[in-house]
N, C-alpha and C positions, 0 to 999 in steps of 0.2 A: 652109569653115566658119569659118575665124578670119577672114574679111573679116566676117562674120556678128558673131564677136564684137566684134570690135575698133567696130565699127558701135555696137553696142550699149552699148558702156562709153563713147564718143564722142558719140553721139546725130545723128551724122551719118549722113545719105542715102549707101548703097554701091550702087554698078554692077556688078553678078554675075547669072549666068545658072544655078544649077545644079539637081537634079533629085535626091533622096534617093533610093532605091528601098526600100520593103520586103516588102509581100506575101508576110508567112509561109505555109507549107504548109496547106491548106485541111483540116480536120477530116473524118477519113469519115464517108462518109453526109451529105454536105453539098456546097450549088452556089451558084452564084452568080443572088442574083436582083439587085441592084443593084449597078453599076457606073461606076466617074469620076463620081463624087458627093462634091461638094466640101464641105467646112465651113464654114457660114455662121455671119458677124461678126465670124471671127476679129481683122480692122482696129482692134474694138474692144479688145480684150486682148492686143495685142501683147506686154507683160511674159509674161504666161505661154505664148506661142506659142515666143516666143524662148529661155522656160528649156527647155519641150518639144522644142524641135527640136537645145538642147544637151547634153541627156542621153543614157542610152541605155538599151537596148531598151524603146523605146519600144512602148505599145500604148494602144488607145483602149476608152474604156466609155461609157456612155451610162444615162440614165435622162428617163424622162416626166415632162411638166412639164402637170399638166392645169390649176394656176393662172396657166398666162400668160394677161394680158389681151389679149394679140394675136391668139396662136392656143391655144386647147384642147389641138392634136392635139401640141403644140411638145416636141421631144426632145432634150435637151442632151445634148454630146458631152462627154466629158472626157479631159485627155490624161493618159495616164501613166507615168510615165520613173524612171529609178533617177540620181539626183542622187552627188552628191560623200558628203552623210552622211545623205541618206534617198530615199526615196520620195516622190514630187510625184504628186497628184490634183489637178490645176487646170483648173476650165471652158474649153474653148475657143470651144464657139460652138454652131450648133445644126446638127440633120438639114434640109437642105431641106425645107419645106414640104408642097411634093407628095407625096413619097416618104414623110414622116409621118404624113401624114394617111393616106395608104392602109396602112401599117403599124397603126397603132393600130383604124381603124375593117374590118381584115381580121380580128383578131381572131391574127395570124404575131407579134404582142410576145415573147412567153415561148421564142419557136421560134429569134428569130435573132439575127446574131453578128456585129457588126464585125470588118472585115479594112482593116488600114491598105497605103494605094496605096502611095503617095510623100508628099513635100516637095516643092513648088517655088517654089523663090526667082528671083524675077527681077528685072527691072529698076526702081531705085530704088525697093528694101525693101520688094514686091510677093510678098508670101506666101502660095500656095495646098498647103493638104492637104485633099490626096484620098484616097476609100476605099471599102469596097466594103460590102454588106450580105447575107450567109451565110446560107441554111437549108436546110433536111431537103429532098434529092432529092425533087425532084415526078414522078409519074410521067405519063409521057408518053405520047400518044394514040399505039394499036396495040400499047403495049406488054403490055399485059393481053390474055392470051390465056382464048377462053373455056371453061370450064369442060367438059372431053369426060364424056359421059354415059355412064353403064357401059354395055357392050357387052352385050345382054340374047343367049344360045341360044337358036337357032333347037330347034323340036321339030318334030321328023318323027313323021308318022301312023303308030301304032301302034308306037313303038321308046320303047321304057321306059329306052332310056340315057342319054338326053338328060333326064330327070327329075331335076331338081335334089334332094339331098339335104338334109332338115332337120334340121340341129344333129347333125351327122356323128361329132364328138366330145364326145357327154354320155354320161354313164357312168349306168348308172339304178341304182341298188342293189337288191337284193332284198332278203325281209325276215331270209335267211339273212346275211347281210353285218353286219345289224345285230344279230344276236345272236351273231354272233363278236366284233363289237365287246366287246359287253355280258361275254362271257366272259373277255373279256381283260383289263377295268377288275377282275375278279373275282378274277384269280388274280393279278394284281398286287398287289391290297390283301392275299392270302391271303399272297403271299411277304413282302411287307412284314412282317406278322404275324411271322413266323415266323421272320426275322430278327432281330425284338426279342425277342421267346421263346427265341430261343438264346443269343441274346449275353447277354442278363440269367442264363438259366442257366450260360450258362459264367463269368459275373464270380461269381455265387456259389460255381458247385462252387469257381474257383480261390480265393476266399477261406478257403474253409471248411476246405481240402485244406491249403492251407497254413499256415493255424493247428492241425491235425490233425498234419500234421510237425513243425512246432516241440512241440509237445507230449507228440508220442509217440517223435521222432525216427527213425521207421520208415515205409520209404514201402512195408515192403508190412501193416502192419495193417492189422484190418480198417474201423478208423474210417477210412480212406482208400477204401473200396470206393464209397462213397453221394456223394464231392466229384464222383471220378472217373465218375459215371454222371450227375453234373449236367454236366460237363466234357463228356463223350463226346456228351450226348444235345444238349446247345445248337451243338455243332458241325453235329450233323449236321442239327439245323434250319435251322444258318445257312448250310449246303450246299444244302437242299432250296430256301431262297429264292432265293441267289442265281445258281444251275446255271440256264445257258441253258438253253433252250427250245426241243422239238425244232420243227423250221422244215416247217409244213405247205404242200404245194405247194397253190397257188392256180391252178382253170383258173381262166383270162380269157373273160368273158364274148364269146362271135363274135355279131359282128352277122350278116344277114342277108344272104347274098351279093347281086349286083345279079344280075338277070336279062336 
């Protein structure tokens, strides 16, 4: 590469043979549908062939050109390298023709992906880059296998075991089910109750009780009998609510054996 440079700060013809390599690692899920497809015009933008080939990691981009007056189908390449104190986007030239045109009128645009070949420089100042064109695994004939159809049982004459069963796990309820439910929304709301009715009686007895102490400073008179029977009595509501609940065994409904 410095005969490269030195060529290019001189403006003289150099005699060199060599051969850049790059073909980075191919994206998965992804193959090669073109290959050794070189960049066409580069001759004509040799300044930006020459900055591109002196940068580095280089990669290519590309975009549709449907106002060329030459070709409709025309795709320009572009190279681009990380320079000394930036990034270079510089045209280089375009997608071959052929390969274009079937590109654009397949409808694979939005699907594929440049892969850069090589560089190669050859004899007097003769610059070909090459490169490839990526897309989504196509699948290939035989490889689709067809569809195996369920295996239907055979039913033998008069054997009821071979009789397929319908909806084997539905549970059906009866109408006793549902007014267990119904009892249960019932006596939930009832304990709820019952828990506010205690706890309000016992914030009263305890208020009442203890302004009845400060007053009389006797906790056994008898104005203390009526706090302590609001006290006594909201507890035991708020016991009655929230005391589990004895656990009724449930038979489980048996289906109907098979015959």
């Amino acid at each position: 590469m410095e005969l490269l440079k030195r060529a290019r700060k001189t403006g003289e013809k150099f005699v060199m043979h060599e051969i850049i390599s790059f073909l980075p690692p191919i994206q998965v899920g992804y193959e090669i549908y073109y290959e050794n497809l070189e960049i066409e015009g580069i001759q004509d933008r040799q300044a930006a062939v020459l900055q591109f080939i002196e940068g580095s990691n280089q990669l290519l981009d590309w975009e549709q050109e449907p106002s060329n007056p030459k070709d409709p189908h025309a795709i320009k390449i572009f190279g681009v390298s990380e320079q000394m104190f930036s990034t270079k986007h510089e045209m280089l030239g375009y997608v071959p023709g052929d390969a274009a045109k079937q590109i654009v009128t397949s409808g694979l645009w939005p699907f594929l992906q440049l892969r850069l070949d090589c560089i190669h420089v050859a004899t007097q100042g003769f610059i070909a880059i090459r490169f490839q064109i990526l897309g989504p695994i196509r699948k290939k004939n035989g490889d689709e296998k067809p569809a195996e159809r369920p295996r239907m049982e055979r039913r033998q004459k008069g054997s009821a075991a071979m009789t397929p069963k319908l909806l084997p796990n539905r549970e059906v309820k009866s109408p006793q089910g549902y007014r267990s439910n119904i009892k249960r929304v019932v006596f939930l709301v009832l304990r709820i109750i019952a828990v506010t009715i205690g706890t309000g009686l016992a914030l009263v007895g305890g208020k009442v009780g203890t302004a009845a102490w400060q007053a009389s400073e006797n906790v056994f008179s008898t104005e203390m009998i009526f706090p302590l029977i609001f006290v006594i009595s909201g507890g035991l509501l708020i016991w009655t609510g929230i005391r589990p609940s004895k656990s009724t065994a449930t038979t489980p409904t048996k289906q109907p054996d098979e015959q």
